[in-house]
C-alpha positions as CSV (number, residue, x, y, z in Angstrom):
1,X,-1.1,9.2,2.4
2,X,1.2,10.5,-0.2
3,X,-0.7,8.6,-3.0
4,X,-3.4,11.2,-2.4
5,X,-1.6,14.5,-1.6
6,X,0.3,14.8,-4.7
7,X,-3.3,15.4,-6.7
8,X,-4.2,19.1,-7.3
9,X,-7.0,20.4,-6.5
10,X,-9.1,22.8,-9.2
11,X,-8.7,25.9,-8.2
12,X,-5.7,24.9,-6.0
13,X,-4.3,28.9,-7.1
14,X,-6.6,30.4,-4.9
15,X,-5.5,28.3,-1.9
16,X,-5.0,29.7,1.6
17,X,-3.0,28.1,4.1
18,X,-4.4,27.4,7.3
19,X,-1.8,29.4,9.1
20,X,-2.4,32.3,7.2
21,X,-6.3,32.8,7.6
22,X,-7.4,35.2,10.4
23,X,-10.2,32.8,11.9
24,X,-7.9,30.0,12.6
25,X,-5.1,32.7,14.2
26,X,-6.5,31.0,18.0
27,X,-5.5,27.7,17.1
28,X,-1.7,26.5,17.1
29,X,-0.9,23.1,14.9
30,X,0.5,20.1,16.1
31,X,3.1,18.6,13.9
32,X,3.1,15.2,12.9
33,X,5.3,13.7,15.6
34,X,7.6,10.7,14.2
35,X,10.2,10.3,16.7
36,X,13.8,11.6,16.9
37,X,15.1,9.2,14.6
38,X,12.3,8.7,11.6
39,X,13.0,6.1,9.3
40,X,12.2,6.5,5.4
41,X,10.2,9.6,6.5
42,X,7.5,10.9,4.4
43,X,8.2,13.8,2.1
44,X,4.8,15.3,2.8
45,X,3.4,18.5,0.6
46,X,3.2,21.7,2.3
47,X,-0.4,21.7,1.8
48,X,-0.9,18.4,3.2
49,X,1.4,19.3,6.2
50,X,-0.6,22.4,6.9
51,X,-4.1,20.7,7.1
52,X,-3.1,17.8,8.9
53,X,-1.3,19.6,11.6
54,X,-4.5,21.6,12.4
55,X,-6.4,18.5,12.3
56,X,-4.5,17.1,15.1
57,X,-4.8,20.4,16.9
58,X,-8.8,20.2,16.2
59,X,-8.9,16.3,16.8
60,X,-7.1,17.1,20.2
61,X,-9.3,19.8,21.5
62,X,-12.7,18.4,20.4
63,X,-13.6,21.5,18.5
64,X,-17.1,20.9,17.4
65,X,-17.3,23.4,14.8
66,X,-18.5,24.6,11.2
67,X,-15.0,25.9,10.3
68,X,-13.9,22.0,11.7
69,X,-15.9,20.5,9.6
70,X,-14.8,22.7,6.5
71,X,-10.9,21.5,7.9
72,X,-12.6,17.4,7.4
73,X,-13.1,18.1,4.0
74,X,-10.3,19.4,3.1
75,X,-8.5,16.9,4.6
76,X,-10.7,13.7,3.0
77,X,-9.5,15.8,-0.1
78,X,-5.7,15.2,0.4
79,X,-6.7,11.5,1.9
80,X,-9.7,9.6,1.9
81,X,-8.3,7.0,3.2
82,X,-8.1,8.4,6.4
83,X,-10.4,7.1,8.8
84,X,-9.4,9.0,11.3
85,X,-10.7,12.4,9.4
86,X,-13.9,10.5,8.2
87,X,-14.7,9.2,11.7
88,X,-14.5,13.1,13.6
89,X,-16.6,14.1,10.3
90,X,-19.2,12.1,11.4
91,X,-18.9,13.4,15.1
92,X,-19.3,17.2,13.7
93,X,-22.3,15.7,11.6
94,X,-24.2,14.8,14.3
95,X,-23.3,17.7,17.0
96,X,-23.9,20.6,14.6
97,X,-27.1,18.7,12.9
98,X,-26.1,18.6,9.7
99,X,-28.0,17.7,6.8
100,X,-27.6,13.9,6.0
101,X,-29.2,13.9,2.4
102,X,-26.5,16.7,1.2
103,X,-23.6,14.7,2.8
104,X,-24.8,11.7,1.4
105,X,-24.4,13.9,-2.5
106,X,-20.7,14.8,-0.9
107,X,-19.5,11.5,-0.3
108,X,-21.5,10.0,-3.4
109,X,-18.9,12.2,-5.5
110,X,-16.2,11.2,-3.4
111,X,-16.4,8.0,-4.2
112,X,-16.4,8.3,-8.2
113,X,-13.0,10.0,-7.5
114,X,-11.6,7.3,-5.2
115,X,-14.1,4.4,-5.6
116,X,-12.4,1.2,-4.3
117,X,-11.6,3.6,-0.9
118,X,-13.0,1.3,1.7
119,X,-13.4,4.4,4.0
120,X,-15.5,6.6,1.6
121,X,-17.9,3.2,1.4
122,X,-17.9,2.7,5.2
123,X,-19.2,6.7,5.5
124,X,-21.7,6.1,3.1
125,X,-23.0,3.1,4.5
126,X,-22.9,5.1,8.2
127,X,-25.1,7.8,6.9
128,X,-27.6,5.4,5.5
129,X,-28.2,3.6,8.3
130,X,-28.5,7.0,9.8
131,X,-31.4,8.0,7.4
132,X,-32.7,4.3,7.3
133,X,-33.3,5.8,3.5
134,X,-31.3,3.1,0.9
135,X,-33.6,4.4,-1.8
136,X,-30.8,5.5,-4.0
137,X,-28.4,2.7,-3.6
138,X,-28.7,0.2,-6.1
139,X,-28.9,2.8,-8.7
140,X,-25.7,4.5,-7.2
141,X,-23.7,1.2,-7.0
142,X,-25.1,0.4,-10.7
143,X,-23.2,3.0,-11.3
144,X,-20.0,2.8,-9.9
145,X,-20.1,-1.0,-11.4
146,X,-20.4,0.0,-15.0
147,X,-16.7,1.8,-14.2
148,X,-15.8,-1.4,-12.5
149,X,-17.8,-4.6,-12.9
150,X,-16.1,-6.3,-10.8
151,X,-15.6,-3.4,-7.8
152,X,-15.0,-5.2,-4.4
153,X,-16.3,-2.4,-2.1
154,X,-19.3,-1.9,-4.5
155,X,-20.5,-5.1,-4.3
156,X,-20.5,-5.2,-0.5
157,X,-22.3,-2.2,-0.1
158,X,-25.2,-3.5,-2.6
159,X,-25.4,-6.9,-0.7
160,X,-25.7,-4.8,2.6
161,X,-28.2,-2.6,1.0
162,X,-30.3,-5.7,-0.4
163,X,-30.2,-7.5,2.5
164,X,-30.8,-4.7,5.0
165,X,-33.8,-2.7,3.3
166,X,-35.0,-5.8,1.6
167,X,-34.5,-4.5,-1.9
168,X,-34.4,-8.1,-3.2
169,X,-36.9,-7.4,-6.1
170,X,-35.6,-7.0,-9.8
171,X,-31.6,-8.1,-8.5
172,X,-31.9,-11.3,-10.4
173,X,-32.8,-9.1,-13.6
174,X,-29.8,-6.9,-12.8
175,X,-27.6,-10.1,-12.8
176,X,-28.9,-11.3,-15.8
177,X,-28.4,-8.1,-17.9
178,X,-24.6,-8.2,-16.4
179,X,-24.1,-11.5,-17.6
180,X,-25.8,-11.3,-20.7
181,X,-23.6,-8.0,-21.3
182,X,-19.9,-10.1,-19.7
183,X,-20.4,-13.9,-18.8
184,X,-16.9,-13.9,-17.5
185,X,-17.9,-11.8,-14.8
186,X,-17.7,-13.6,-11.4
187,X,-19.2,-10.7,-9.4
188,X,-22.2,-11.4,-11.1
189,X,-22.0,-14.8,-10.6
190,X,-21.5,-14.5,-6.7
191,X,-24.3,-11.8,-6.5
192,X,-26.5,-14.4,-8.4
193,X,-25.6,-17.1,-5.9
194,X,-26.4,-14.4,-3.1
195,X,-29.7,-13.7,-4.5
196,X,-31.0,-17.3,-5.5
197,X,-29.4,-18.7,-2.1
198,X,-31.5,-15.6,0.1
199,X,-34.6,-15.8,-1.5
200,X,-36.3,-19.0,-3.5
201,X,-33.6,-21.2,-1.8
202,X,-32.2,-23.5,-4.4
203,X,-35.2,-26.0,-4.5
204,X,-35.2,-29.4,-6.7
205,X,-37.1,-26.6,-9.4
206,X,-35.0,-23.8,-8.8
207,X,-32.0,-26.3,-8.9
208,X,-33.2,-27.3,-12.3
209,X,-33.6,-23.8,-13.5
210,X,-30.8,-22.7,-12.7
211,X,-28.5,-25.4,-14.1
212,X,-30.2,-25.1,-17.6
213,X,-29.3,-21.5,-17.1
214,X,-25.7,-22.0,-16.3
215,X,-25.1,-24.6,-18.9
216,X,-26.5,-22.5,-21.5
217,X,-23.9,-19.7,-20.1
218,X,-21.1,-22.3,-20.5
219,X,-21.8,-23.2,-24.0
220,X,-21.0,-19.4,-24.9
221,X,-17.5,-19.7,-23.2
222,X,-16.7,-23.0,-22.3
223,X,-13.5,-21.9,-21.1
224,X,-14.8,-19.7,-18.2
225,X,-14.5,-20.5,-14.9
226,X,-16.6,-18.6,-13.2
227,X,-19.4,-20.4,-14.7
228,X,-18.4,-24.0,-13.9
229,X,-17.7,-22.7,-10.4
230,X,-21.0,-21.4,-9.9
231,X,-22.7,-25.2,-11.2
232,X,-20.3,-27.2,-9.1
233,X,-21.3,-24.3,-5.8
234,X,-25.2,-25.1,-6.4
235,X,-24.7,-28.8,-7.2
236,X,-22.3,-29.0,-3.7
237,X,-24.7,-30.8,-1.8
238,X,-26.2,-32.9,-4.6
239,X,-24.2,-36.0,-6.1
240,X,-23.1,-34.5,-8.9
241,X,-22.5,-37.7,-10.6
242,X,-26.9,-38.4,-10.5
243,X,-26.9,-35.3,-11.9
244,X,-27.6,-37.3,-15.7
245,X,-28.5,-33.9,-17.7
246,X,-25.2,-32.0,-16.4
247,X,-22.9,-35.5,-16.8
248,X,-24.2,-36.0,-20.5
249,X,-23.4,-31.9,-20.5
250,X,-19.8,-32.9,-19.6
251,X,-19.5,-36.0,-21.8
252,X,-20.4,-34.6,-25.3
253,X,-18.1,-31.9,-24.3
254,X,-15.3,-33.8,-23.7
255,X,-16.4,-36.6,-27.0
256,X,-16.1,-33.6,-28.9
257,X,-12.6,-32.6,-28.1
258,X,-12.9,-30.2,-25.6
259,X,-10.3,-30.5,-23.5
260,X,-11.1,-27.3,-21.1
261,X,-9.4,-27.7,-17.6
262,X,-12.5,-26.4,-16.0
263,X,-14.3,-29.2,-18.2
264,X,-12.2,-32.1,-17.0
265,X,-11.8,-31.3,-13.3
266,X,-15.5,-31.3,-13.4
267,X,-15.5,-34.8,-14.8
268,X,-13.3,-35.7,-12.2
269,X,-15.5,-34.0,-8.9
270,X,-18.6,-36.1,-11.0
271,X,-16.0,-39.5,-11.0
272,X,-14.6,-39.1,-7.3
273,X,-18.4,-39.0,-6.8
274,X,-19.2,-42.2,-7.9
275,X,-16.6,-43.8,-5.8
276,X,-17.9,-42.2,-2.7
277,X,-21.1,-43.7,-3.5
278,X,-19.5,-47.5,-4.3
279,X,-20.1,-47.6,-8.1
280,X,-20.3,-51.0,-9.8
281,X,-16.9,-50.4,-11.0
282,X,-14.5,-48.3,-8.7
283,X,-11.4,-49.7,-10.7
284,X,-12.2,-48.6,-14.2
285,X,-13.9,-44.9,-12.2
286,X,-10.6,-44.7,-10.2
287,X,-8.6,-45.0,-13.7
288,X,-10.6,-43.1,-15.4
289,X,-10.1,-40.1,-12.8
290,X,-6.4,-40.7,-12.7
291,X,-6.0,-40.4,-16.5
292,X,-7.4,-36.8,-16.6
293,X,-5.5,-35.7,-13.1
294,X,-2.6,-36.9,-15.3
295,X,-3.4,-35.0,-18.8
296,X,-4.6,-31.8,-16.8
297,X,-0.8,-32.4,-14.8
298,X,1.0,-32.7,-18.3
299,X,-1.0,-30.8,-20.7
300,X,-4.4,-29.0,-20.0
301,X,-3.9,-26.9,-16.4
302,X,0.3,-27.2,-16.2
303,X,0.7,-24.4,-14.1
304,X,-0.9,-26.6,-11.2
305,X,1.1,-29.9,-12.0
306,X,1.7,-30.2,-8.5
307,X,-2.0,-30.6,-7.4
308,X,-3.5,-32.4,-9.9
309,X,-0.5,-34.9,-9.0
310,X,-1.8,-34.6,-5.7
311,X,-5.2,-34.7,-6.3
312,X,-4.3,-38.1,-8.4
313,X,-2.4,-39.3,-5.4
314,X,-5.1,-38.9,-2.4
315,X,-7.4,-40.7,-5.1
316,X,-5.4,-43.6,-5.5
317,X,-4.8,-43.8,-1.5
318,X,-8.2,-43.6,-1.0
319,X,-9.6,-45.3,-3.5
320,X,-7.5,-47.9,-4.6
321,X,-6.8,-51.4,-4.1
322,X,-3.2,-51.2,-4.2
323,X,-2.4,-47.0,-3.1
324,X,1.4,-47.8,-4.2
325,X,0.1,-49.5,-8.0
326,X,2.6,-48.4,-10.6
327,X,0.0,-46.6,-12.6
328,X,-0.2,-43.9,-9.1
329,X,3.3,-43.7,-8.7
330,X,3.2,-42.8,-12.4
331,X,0.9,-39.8,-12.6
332,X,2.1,-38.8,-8.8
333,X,6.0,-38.8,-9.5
334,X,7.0,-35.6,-10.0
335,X,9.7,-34.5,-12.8
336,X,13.5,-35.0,-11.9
């Protein structure tokens, strides 16, 4: 709570505390009640104290009233984070019958001020569903995410949107113009795995599309992961290693010196493939598979030494002819 009080109002000058205006003389605030022994109390403002302990009186008594709902937004001002406040809001919306549309504009600015406030997003998304009116939404989350690309609570409330007013048309277009603007952004990625997945379904011609697409993306930044995650998430239930356009992808790559760790743990998924699938020749697969766990262990992805040694290991139990061969034992020994 203190994150919040500690802001200052504009015009915070001409402010009047609760206890000293004449309409609220009837009402007597309740103080925060933390025990008789409060440990690392809170060193609330005097403003803050003031509202809140006339919230509680209000919160206690019911009062369904204009001058309540003025004490609400004054309150969402010093927190919104508060569900508490946003929740008997919504109760004094609907008893005094209150005009949806112009809240909707109130918590719209709200949530440019504080937007990664789940609470501010869980109102909005309560008086939509009230209206049954997501007309403006898309173009309102558009614009939170050019603050934030990558805004959690933004993205939730567009797939909610989409997916509850079937507002599917143009999305794709969206993600492509985010993508072609950052193609490092994963939010884009997931919202274009959200989209494809929903409405063509990832058919043998979407499939097809769709790589193309993503391997084009990956030859822009070959180091970016959110781009080999998305081919190895659409290719999940395909064996990858049949896959002959994305595998001669991935071999060039690596013949040319790339030695991206996104790159090689690819190779690897499209190698432990082949073995599930009995290749010809599991030994030279298997050591083939072991060699880049090993140089992704030493070299190319260090910080996770420990699971590509792992990885290497579970390969070599499982695949192996010998799960205790030297060469294993090698690339699974850790460093003294």
């Amino acid at each position: 709570m203190d994150d919040y009080e500690s802001d200052e109002w504009e015009g915070a000058e001409d402010w009047i505390f609760y206890k000293d205006r004449p309409e609220w003389a009837d009402v007597k605030p309740t103080a925060q009640d933390d025990g008789p022994h409060p440990v690392v109390q809170i060193t609330y403002s005097d403003k803050f104290r003031d509202v809140f302990d006339y919230f509680r009186t209000v919160l206690r008594t019911n009062e369904k009233s204009e001058r309540a709902l003025k004490l609400t937004t004054d309150a969402a001002e010093l927190n919104p984070a508060n569900y508490t406040v946003w929740h008997y809001r919504r109760l004094l919306l609907k008893e005094l019958g209150k005009n949806l549309t112009d809240e909707l504009l109130y918590v719209g600015d709200m949530i440019k001020e504080h937007p990664k406030t789940y609470q501010l997003w869980h109102h909005r998304r309560v008086l939509v569903e009230w209206l049954q009116d997501a007309a403006n939404e898309l173009q309102f989350t558009e614009k939170i995410l050019q603050i934030d690309a990558k805004n959690y609570h933004a993205w939730q409330h567009r797939q909610w949107s989409i997916s509850t007013f079937e507002l599917w048309d143009n999305e794709l277009d969206y993600v492509n113009r985010l993508l072609e603007e950052d193609v490092r952004n994963n939010s884009a990625w997931n919202q274009r795995y959200f989209v494809v997945n929903v409405t063509t379904k990832f058919t043998d011609e979407v499939l097809d599309q769709e790589v193309k697409y993503t391997l084009a993306c990956i030859r822009k930044a070959i180091h970016n992961e959110s781009a080999w995650n998305y081919l190895t998430g659409i290719l999940f239930e395909k064996d990858l290693s049949k896959q002959s356009d994305v595998i001669d992808f991935a071999t060039q790559l690596y013949e040319s010196g790339e030695r991206s760790s996104y790159l090689l743990a690819f190779i690897i998924d499209s190698l432990e493939n082949q073995l599930e699938l009995k290749c010809a020749e599991p030994e030279t697969v298997l050591k083939k598979a072991l060699y880049l766990c090993d140089s992704l262990a030493k070299e190319h992805d260090t910080i996770r030494s420990e699971y590509w040694k792992y990885i290497a290991r579970c390969l070599a139990d499982k695949y192996g002819s010998s799960p205790s061969s030297s060469y294993a034992n090698e690339i699974g020994r850790a460093h003294v």
